[in-house]
C-alpha positions in Angstrom: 0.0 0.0 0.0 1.2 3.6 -1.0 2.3 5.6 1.9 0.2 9.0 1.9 2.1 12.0 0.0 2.6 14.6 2.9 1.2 18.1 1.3 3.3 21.1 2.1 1.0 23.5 3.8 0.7 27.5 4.5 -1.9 28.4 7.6 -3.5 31.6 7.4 -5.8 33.7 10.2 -6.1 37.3 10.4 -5.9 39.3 14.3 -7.7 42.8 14.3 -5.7 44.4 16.6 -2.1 43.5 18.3 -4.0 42.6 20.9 -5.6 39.7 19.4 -1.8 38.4 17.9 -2.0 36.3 21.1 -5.4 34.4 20.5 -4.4 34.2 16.3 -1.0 32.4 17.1 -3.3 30.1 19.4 -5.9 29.3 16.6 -2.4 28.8 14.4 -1.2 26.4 16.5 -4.4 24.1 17.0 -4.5 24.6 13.0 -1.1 23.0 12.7 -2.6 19.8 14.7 -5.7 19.7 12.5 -3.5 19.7 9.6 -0.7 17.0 10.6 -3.4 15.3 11.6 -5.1 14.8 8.0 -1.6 14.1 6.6 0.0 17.7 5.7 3.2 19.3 7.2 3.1 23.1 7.7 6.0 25.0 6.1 4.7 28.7 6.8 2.5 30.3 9.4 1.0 34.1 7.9 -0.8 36.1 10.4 -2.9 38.9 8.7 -3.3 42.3 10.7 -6.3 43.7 9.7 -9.6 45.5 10.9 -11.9 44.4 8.6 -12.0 41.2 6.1 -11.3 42.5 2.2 -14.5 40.8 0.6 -12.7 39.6 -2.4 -9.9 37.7 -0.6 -10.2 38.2 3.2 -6.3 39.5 3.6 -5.8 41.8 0.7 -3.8 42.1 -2.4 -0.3 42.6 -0.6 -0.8 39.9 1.3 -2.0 37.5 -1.1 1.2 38.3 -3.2 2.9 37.3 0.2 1.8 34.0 0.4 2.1 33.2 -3.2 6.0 33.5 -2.9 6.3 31.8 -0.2 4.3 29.0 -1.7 6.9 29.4 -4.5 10.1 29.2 -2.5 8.5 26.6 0.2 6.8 24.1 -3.1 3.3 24.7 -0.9 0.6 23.0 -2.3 -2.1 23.5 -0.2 -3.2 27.0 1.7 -5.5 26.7 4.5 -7.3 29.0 6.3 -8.6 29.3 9.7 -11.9 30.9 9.2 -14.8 29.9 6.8 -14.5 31.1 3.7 -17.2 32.2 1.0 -16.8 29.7 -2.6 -15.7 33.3 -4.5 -13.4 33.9 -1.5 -12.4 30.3 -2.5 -12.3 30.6 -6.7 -10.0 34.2 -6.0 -7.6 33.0 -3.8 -7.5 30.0 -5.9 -6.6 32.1 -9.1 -4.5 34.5 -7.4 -2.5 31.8 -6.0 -2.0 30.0 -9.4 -1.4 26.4 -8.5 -2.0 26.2 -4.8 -5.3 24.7 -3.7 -6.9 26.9 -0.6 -9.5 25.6 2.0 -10.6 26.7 5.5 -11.1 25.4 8.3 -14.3 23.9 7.9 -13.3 21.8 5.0 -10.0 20.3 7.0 -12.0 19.1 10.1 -15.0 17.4 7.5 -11.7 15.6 5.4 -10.4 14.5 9.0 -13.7 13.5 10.0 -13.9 11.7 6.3 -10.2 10.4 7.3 -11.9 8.8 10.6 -15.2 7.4 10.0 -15.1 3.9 10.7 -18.8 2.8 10.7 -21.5 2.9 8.3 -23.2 5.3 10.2 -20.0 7.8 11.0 -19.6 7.8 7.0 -23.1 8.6 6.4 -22.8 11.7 8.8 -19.5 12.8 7.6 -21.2 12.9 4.2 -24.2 14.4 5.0 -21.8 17.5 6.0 -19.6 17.4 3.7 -22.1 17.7 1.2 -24.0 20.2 2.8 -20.8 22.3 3.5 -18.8 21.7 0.7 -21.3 21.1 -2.6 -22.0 24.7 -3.1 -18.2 25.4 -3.1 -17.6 22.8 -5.8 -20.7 22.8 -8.2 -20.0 24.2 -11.5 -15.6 24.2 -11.0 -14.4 21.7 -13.2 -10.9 22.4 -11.2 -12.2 21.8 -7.8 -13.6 18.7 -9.4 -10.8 17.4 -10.9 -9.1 17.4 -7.5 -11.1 15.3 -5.7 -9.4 12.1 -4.0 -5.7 13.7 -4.1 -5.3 15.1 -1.1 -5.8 17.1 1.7 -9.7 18.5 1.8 -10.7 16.1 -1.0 -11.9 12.5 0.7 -15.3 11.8 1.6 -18.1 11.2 -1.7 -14.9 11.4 -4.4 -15.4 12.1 -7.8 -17.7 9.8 -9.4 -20.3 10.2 -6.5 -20.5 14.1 -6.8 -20.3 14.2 -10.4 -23.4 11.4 -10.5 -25.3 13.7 -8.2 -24.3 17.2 -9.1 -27.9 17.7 -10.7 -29.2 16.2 -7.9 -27.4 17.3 -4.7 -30.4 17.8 -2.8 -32.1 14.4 -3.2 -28.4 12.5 -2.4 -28.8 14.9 1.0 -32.5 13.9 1.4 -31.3 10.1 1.1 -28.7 10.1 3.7 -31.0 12.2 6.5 -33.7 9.3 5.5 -30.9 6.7 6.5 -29.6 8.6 9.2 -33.0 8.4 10.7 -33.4 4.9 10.4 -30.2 4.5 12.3 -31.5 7.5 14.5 -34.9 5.0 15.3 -32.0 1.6 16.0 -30.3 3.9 18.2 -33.6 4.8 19.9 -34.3 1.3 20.6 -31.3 0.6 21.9 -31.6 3.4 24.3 -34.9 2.3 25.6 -33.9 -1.2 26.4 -31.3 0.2 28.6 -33.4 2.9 30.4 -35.7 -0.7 31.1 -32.8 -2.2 32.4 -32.4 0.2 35.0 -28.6 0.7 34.4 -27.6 4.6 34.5 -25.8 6.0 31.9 -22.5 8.4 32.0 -20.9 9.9 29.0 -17.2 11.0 28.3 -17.1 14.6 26.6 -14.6 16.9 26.3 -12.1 18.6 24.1 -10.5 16.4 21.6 -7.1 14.4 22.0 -8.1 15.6 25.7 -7.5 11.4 26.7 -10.9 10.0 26.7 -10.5 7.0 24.5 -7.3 6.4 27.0 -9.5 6.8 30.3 -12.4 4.5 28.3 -9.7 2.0 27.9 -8.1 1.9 31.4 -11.6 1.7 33.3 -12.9 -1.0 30.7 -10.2 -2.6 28.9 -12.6 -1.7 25.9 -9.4 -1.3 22.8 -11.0 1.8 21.5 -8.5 3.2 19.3 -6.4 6.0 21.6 -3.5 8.0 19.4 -2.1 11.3 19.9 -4.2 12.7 17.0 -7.3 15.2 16.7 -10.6 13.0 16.4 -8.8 9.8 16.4 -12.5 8.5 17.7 -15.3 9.4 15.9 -18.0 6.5 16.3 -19.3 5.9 20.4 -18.4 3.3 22.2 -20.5 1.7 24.9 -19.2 -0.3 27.6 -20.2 -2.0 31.2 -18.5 -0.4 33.7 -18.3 -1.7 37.4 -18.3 1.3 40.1 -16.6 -0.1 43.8 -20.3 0.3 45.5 -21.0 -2.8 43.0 -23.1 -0.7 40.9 -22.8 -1.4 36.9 -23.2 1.8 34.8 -23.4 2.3 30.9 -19.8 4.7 30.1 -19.6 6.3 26.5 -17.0 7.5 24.6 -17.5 10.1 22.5 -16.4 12.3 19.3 -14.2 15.2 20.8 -15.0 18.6 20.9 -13.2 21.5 19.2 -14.1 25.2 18.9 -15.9 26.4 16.3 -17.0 23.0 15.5 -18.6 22.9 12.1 -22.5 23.3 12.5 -23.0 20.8 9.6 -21.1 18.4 11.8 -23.0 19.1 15.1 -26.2 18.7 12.9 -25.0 15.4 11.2 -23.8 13.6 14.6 -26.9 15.0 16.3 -28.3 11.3 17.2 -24.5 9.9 18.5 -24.2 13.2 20.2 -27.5 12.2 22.0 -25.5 10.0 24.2 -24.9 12.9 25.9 -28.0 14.3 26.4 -29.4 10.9 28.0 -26.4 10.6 30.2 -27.1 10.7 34.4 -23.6 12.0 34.8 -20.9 13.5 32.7 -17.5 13.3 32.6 -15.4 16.4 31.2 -12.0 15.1 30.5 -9.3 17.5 29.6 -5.7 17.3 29.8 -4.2 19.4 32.7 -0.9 20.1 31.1 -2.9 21.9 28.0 -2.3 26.0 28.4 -5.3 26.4 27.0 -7.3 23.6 29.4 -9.6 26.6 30.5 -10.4 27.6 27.0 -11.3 23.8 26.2 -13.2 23.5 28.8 -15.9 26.7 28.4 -16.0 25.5 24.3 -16.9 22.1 25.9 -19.4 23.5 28.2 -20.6 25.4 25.4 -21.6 22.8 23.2 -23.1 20.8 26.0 -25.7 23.8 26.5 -26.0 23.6 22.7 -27.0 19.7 23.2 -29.4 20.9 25.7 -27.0 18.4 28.5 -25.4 21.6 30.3 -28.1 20.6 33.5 -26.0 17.3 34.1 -24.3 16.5 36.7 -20.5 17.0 35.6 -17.5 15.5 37.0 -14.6 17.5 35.9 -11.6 15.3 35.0 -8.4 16.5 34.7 -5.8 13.8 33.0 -2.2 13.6 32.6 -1.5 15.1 36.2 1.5 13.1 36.5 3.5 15.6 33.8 2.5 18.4 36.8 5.8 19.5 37.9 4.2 19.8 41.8 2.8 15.8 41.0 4.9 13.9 43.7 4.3 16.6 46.5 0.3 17.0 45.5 -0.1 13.7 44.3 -3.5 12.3 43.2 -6.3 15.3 44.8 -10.3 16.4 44.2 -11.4 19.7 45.0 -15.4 19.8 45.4 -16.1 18.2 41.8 -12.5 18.0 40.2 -10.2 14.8 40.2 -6.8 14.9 39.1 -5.6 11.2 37.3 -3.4 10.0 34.6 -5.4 7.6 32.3 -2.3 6.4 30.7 -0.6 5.4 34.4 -4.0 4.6 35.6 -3.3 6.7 38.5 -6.7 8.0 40.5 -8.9 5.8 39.2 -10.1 4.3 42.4 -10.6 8.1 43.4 -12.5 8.6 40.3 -15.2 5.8 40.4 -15.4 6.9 43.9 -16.1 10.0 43.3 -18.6 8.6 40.3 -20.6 6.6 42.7 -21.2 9.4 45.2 -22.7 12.0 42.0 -25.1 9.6 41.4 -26.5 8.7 44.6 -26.2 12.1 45.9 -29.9 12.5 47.2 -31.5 9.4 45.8 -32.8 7.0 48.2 -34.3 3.7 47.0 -38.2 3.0 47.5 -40.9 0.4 46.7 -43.7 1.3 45.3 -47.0 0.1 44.5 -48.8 1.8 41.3 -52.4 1.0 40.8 -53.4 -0.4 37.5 -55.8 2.8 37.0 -52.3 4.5 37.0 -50.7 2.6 34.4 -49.3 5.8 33.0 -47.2 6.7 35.8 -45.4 3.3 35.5 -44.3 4.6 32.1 -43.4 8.2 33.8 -41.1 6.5 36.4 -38.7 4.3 34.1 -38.1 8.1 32.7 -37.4 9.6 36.1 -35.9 6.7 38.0 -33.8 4.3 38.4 -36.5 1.2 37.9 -34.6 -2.2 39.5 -37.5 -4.6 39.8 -41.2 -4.5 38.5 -43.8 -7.3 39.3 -47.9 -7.5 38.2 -49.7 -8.3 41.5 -53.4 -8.4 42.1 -53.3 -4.6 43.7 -51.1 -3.3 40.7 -47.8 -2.8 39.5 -45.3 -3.1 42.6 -41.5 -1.1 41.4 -38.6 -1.0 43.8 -36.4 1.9 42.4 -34.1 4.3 43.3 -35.5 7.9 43.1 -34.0 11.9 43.9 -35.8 14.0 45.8 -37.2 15.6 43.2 -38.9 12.6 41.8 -39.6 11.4 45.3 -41.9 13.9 46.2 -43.6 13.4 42.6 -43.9 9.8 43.1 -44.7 10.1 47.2 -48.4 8.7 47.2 -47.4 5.6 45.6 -44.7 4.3 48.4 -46.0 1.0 49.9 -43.2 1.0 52.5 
């Protein structure tokens, strides 16, 4: 098999003012990752000073003359930028550039996600955005076209499939959101049989390459794929995990966060992203040697509130704490609802589950109940707001021992039969 031609690769942002230079060599570095990630190697970083964007180009004539040299003296291919861009933005740059091929942002994270998508399902997400995104950027350029498939910004539906459905873009989208649906309805099942089971549900977030596939693996052995790459897992995984109370709990791994993750994406992973929002408990991984661990962690909040998940319990886990220089005087620590562990050393683990177990029965209490059959309904009601353990059909009605909070306690108070 042919190894992967690494495409030479010029970033671009632009900063306002000097005092956003700061925040644009930031965004340039997390750029760089994005990029070595979907097999590119950047020669040249250009940082644009400028108030407002030009509408033609974004950066200006002088500074499009700029980059084309250096693309000439560096053998650059590829110029990518780390903002959206409009498809004329895209076509002038393209021109002015004479040989390079330009993309933003957006594209690179859908060609990583393309890069990444393992199952049927992640493909047909990745290619619902993709399509969605990138369709109107390409329709009608025979160059763009012609590129498809040879590098950087180019995997995903390929030639053949977008020039079959150019004329028909919009039915090819309708088709995969039908599918996805489908999937969406499996998925829905699936998530119903466990809520009947009675086993809660907690759910790995955070920003990504922040170590969750690495804390999935060292609490459940469960060989999801962990590298030291942006999105390396795209596709959930669910596995049994047994807390030291004896309890058993669903944990999920999930796609990583990013900022400004592309809206197509958020829409197109909507029903995996779910996981979140029918999570008991969540837990916010990030890695504590990160300078920018405070940024990923409000972008991660962020996008939970966007998920409509930001009123869940979180557990804030901070990994890689034993690369803190203070780590053998502080050693493993939580402060209210922070633990400090190293996945990869599997240090503060027991501290974690620990501290998993107490979330979740903070305030619940388990109760037995007896539920007439002329409230059939609220049997259906309490699987949604409890923790249902054992249900049996007697001749008075339905009699439930479950584990309720107060909240649902006080709902469900008339039916105890203790």
């Amino acid at each position: 098999m042919e190894a992967e031609t690494i495409q030479k690769t010029i970033i671009v942002t632009i900063a306002k003012s000097q005092r956003d230079m700061s925040d644009a060599e930031t965004g340039l570095d997390e750029l760089t990752r994005l990029v070595e990630t979907a097999g590119g190697e950047v020669v040249a970083r250009v940082i644009q000073l400028k108030t407002a964007m030009d509408p033609r180009t974004c950066i200006g004539a002088g500074k499009v003359h700029e980059i084309k040299e250096l693309g000439t003296n560096l053998s650059a291919e590829l110029v990518v930028f780390d903002f959206e861009l409009t498809p004329s933005q895209i076509r002038n740059l393209e021109d002015d550039f004479d040989g390079m091929e330009v993309i933003d942002r957006t594209i690179l994270i859908l060609d990583i996600f393309a890069k990444h998508a393992v199952t049927g399902e992640g493909k047909l997400q990745v290619e619902l955005a993709q399509l969605k995104y990138t369709v109107p950027r390409l329709v009608g350029r025979g160059k763009a076209l012609s590129r498809l498939g040879g590098g950087i910004g180019t995997r995903g539906p390929g030639e053949s499939q977008l020039e079959s459905d150019r004329r028909h873009v919009h039915e090819r989208i309708c088709a995969l959101e039908r599918q996805l649906k489908e999937l969406e309805s499996t998925r829905k099942t699936m998530r119903a049989a466990r809520d009947r089971s009675g086993i809660r549900k907690v759910a790995l977030v955070g920003y990504t390459n922040a170590g969750k596939s690495t804390l999935m693996n060292a609490l459940t052995d469960a060989g999801v794929l962990a590298e030291n790459k942006l999105f390396a897992t795209l596709d959930p995984t669910t596995r049994r995990l047994t807390l030291q109370n004896g309890e058993e709990v669903l944990i999920t791994d999930t796609v990583g966060f990013i900022r400004n993750l592309p809206h197509h994406l958020v829409h197109a992973f909507r029903s995996t992203l779910d996981e979140v929002v029918y999570a008991d408990i969540i837990l916010l991984v990030s890695d504590v040697t990160d300078p920018e661990t405070d940024t990923h962690i409000a972008v991660t909040e962020e996008l939970l509130g966007e998920l409509g998940a930001s009123d869940k319990p979180i557990l804030y886990v901070y990994n890689q704490c034993d690369k803190l220089s203070d780590f053998p005087k502080t050693g493993l620590r939580k402060e209210n609802n922070q633990i400090y562990i190293s996945a990869e050393k599997k240090f503060g683990l027991n501290l974690l589950l620990e501290s998993l177990a107490q979330v979740l029965d903070d305030g619940k209490e388990r109760h037995a109940l007896l539920i007439p059959y002329d409230s059939l309904s609220k049997v259906s009601a309490l699987h949604d707001d409890a923790t249902v353990e054992e249900e049996i059909y007697s001749e008075e009605g339905v009699r439930i021992t479950a584990t309720l909070d107060k909240k649902s306690a006080g709902k469900y108070a008339e039916y105890f039969a203790e």
